[in-house]
N, C-alpha and C positions, 0 to 999 in steps of 0.2 A: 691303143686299140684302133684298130681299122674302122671297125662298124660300131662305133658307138652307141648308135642307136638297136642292136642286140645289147650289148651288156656297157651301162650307161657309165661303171667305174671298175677299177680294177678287184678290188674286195671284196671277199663275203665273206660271213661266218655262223660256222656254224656251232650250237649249243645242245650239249645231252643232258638232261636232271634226269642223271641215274638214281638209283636206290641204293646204292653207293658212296658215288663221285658224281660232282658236277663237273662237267667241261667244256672250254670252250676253244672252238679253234679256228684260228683267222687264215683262210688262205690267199694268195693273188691268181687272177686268172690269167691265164696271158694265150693271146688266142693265135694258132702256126696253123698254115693250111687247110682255113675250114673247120678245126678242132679247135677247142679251150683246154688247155693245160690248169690240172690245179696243183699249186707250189703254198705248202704251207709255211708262214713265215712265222709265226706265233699260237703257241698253246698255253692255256693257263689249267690248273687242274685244282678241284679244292673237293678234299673227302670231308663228307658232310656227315653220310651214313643214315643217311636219312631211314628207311628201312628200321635199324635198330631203335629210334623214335616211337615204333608203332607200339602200343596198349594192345592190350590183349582184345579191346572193342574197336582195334584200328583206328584210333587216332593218334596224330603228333605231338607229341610235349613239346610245350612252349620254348626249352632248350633247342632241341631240334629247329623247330622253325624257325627261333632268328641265328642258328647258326645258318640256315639255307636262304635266310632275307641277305644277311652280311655278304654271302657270296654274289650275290645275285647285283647287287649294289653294286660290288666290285667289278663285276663282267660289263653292267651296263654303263660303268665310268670310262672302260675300255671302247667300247662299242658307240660314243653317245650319238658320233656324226656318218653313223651310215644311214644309208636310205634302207625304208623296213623291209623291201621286198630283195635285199641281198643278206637275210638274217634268216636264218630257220631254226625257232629253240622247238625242242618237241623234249617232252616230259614223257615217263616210264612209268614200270606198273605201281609202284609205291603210290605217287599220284591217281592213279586210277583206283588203288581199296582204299584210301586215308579219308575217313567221313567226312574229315575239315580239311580236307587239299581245299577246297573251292577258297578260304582266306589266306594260305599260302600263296595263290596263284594269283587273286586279286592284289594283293601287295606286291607281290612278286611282278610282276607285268608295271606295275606303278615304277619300281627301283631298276628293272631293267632296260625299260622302254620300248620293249617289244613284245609283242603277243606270245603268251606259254603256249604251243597247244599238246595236250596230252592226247598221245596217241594209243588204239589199239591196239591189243597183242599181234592181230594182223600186221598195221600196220609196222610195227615194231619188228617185225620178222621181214618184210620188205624192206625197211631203211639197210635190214644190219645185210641181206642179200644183197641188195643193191651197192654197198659199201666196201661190201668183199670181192666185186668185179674189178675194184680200185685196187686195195691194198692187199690181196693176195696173187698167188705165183700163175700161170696161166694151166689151165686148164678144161682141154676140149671132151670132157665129159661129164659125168656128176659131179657136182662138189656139197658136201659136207660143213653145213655152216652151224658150229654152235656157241652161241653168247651167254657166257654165265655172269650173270648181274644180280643184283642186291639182294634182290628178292624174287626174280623170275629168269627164268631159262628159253632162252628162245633155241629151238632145231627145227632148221632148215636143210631141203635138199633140193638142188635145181640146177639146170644147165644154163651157161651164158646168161642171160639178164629175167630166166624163166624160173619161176617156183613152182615146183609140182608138189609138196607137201609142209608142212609147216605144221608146228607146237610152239604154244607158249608157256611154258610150264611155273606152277608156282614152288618155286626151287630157287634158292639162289645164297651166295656166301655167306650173308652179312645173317639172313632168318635159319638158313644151317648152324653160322657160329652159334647164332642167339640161342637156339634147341639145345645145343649137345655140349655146346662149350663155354656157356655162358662163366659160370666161376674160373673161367682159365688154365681147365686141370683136363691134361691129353691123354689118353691109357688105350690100352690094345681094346678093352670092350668099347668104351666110349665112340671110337674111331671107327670100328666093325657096325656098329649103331646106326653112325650116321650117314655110313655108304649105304648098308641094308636099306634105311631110311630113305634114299636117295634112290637106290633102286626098282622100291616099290613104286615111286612115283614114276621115273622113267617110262617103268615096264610096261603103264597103263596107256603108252604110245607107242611104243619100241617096233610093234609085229609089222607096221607098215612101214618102214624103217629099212627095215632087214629085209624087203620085201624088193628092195631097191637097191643097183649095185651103185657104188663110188669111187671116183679117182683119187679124190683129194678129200683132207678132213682140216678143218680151217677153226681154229679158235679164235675169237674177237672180242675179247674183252680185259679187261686189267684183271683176272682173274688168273686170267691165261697165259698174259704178259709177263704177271710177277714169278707164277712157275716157272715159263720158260728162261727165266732171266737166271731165277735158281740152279738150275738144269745146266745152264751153261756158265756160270760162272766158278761151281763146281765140279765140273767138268764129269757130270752124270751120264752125258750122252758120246762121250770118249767113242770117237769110229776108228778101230786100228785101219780100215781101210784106205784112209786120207791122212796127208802128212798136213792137211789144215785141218786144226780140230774143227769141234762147234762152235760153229757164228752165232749161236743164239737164235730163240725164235723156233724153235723147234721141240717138242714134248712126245716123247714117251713111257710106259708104262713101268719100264723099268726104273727110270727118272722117277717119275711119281712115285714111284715104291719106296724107291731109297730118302725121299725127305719126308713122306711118312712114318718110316721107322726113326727119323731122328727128331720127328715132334712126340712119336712117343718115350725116345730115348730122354728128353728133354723133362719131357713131365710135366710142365706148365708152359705154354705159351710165352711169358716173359722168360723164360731159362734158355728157347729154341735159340740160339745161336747157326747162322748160316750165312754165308758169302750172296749178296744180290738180293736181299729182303729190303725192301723199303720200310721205316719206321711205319708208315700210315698203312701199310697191307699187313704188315705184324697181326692185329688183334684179328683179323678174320681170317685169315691165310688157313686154319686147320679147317673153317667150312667150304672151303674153295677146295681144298685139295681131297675132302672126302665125295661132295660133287662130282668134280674130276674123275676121280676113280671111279667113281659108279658109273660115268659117261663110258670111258673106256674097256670098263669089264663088261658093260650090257653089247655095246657094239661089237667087241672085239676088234678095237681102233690100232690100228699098232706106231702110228705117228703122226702128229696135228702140227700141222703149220700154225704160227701164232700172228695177229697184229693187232694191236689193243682198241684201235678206230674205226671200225668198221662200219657202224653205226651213227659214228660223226662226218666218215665220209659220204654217206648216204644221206645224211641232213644240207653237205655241202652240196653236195648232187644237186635234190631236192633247191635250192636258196638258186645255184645258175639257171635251172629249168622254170623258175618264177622269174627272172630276170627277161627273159628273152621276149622278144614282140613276136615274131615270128611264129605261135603257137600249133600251126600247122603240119609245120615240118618236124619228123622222129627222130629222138636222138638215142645213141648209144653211150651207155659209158662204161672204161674200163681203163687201168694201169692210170689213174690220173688224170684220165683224158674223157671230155665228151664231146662225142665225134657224131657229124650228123650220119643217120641210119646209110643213106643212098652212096656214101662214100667209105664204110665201113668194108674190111675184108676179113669176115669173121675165119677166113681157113689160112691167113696169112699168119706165120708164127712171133707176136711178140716180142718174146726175148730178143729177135736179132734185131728190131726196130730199137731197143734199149741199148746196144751192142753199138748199134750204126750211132746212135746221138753219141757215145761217149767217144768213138773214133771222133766225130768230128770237134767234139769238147775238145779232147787231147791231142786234137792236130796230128794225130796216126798218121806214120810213113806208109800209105795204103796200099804203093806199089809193092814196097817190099816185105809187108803182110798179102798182099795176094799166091806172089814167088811163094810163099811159106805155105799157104794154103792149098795150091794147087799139091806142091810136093808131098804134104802131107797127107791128102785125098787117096792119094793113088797109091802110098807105101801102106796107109790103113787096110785100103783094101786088100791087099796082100797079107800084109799078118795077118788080119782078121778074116780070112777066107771062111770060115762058117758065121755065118750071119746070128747073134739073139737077140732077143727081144730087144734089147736095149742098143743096137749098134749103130741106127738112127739117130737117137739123142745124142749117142757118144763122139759122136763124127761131129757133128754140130758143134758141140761144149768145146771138141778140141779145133773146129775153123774158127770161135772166138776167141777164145786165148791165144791164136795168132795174129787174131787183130788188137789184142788186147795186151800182149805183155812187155808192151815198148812204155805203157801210160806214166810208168813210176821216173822215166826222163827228164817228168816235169817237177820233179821235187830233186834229184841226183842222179848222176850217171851211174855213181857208187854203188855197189850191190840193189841198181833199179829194179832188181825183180823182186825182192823185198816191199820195195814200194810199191811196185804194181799190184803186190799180192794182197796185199795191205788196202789198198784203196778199194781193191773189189771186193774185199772183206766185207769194208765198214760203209761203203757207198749203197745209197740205195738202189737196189736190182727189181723192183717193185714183180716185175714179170717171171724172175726165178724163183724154184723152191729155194732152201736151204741148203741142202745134198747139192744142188746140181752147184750153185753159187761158189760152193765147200768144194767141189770139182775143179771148177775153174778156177779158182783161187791157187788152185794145189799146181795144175798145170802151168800157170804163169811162173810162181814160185820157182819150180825146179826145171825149168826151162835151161837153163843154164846154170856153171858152175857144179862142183863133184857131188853125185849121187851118192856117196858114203857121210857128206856130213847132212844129209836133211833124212827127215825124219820119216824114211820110208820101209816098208814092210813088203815081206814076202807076197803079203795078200793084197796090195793096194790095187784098187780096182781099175787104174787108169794106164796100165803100166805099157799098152799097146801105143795109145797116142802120148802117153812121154816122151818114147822112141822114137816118132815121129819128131815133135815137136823139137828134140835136142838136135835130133841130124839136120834137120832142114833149118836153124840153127847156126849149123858149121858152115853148111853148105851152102847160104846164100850171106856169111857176115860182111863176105866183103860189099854184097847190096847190089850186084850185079848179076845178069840171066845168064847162068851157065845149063847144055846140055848135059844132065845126071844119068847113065847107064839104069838099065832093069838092076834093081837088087831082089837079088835069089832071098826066098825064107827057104829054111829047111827046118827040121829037128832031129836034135841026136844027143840019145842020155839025158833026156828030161831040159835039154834047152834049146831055146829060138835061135837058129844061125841066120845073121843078114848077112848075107855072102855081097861083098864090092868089091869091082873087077879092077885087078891091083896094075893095071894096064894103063887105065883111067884115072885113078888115083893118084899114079905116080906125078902126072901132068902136073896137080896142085898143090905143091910143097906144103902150103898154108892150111888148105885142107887137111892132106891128110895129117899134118900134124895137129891137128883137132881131132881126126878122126881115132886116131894111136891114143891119144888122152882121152878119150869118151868110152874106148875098150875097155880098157886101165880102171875108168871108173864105173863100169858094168859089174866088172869080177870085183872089185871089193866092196860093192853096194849088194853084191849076193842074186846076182839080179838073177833072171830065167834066161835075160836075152843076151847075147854074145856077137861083137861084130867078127864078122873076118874077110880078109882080103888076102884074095886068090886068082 
């Protein structure tokens, strides 16, 4: 570290006692231009479940609590040689109704070595907003934050680092399972029960809600997680329109739907069999998903971005902003990053700052992704001569996948686009949705090699900057500035002609013999668009 004297080590971490899961997660800070970078290097996780502990007079059984001592033990064995002020543990709502939290936490603080402090649902609704400027996609309007935990429900809405309204609801997995599914037995009424259930409480917050529009709807929690993990490991959220399925991390209603009818096709909870279920989310998993659904039927949500820490990174937040001497000066934080106020450029777009670090990660031929970029710019503009709503984003997704689909070089030359596709898959994009990531992914993919064996559709939604992408492609492999003529679009008979002037073409042997093979594989990929040279 440069400035020591702001952040005196590289380390902090942060601690959540859900009513759930405890967690704990260590990150390093590492501080570039002003900003601190957080890099998580270690998480531990231990479902305590503390929540189902509770007596119907709200207290903890003695079980419960030294199963939540033993973890606590363990954290602070991890933890013993930081300094306290790079530690932030904050405790959730089970601690705030438990009549005897206060000798949980008295021990507890003894075995861990640092201060609990149990926060309010206020607070609690600020950590998890604060947390999802970090680990969700970017988003320059509303966003939709809701954290479904043990035994409380937090719904947040707010712009950039602002909350304009907030719930903390007493709703949550572990006191849902406990009501409706405690014997282990799942049935169409049982299920109907506990959304209704679920509903009614929503509702008695919902009208200011609705009241309000949103861009984005953000799930944070291991509730949300383990769905979405469902969702895509079963391949529930299937988009014919991408030849990259689902990356995960993504929930919809339909999804939902479908692994509710197979916990009740199941009939007991121990029978549910499904691909992406963690043993320890097994026993509560049916009151998280009747939750769920009550969330997305009251809203009429139609797809939640998911990330499980959103809450832990708002604690980590929280642990650097104690760290600092400097208390004067405002900071921002977001994608990882907290960046002081005065240096921030809140209308600058993210993603391509995530875009630019991986170029320089992966040593990007930048000259020869620029050649690709400009060509592609100006042939977009042309087939896309009616502008919608989306042809802004779409221009963008496809000038990073030109800086982007060389990356998989650094593992094989061999079908590199595999590898490219592949890393942007599973690498973290902290600043993209899912779709747009699932885009790009798709575009690097099929950048190259025959459009007939990948896995594309009539309807794939990208199929203007494909065209782009492949020709300029051909046209710049040998890695050199050649002057490319206007290419004519036309239509006739329901397809796209790129008219090139066979004048021009003839010149580049090597071209056009790429070009002769890219037609080839237009007409038997079924495509709309057709080259011709004339």
């Amino acid at each position: 570290m440069k400035d020591s004297s702001k952040i005196p080590d590289q380390l902090v971490a942060g601690i959540d006692l859900g009513s759930n899961s405890f967690k704990l997660m260590i990150a390093r800070v590492k501080e570039h231009q002003g900003s601190f970078h957080l890099q998580e290097i270690d998480t531990i996780k231990s479902t305590v479940r503390l929540a189902n502990g509770l007596s119907d007079e709200n207290k903890l059984d003695d079980e419960t609590i030294n199963k939540a001592l033993n973890t606590l033990m363990r954290f602070g064995d991890r933890i013993q040689n930081f300094p306290k002020k790079n530690v932030c543990v904050i405790a959730t709502n089970t601690f705030r109704i438990a009549k005897n939290a206060k000798f949980l936490i008295q021990e507890g603080e003894k075995l861990l070595g640092f201060p609990i402090n149990v926060i309010s649902g206020e607070d609690e609704a600020r950590l998890v907003f604060t947390g999802a400027e970090h680990v969700s996609p970017v988003c320059d309007d509303n966003r939709f934050v809701i954290d479904i935990g043990g035994s409380s429900t937090e719904l947040i809405v707010g712009k950039s680092d602002k909350i304009k309204i907030y719930d903390s609801l007493q709703l949550g997995c572990v006191t849902t399972n406990k009501k409706f599914f405690s014997n282990g037995k799942v049935d169409q009424k049982t299920m109907d029960a506990a959304i209704n259930d679920s509903l009614e409480i929503i509702r008695s917050v919902s009208k200011k809600y609705k009241q309000l529009n949103w861009n984005q709807v953000v799930g944070s929690s291991g509730t949300c997680r383990a769905i979405a993990d469902m969702i895509s490991a079963n391949h529930l959220n299937d988009n014919p329109i991408l030849p990259v399925k689902d990356l995960g991390g993504l929930i919809t209603l339909v999804g939902l739907e479908a692994i509710k009818q197979n916990l009740i096709e199941a009939k007991t909870i121990d029978n549910f069999k499904i691909s992406g279920l963690k043993s320890e989310r097994r026993p509560v998993i049916a009151g998280g998903i009747s939750v769920l659904i009550a969330i997305f039927k009251e809203f009429n949500i139609e797809s939640m971005e998911v990330s499980e820490s959103a809450i832990i990174y708002g604690a980590l937040h929280e642990a650097i902003l104690n760290k600092m001497v400097n208390k004067g000066e405002q900071f921002i934080g977001s994608l990882k990053r907290i960046t002081p106020s005065n240096g921030y450029d809140k209308k600058s777009d993210r993603r391509h700052q995530e875009v630019i670090d991986w170029v320089d990660q992966f040593s990007v031929d930048k000259i020869q992704a620029y050649r690709m970029i400009d060509f592609c710019n100006q042939l977009y503009k042309t087939i896309k001569s009616k502008k919608d709503d989306n042809y802004k984003n779409s221009k963008k997704i496809l000038e990073w996948a030109c800086l982007l689909h060389e990356i998989g070089l650094v593992v094989n030359y061999r079908q590199y686009q595999q590898h490219s596709s592949y890393i942007i898959s599973n690498k973290e994009l902290t600043a993209f949705s899912k779709s747009d990531q699932a885009r790009l992914a798709s575009l690097v993919l099929c950048h190259r090699s025959r459009l007939d064996k990948m896995n594309l559709s009539a309807c794939y939604l990208d199929w203007a900057s494909l065209i782009c992408i492949r020709l300029s492609f051909i046209f710049f492999k040998k890695r050199t500035d050649i002057e490319i003529p206007e290419i004519i679009v036309d239509q006739k008979d329901g397809k796209v002609l790129l008219v090139i002037n066979e004048e021009w073409i003839n010149q580049y042997p090597f071209i056009k013999f790429g070009i002769m093979k890219e037609s080839l594989s237009l007409e038997k990929a079924e495509s709309i668009y057709r080259i011709i040279v004339k």
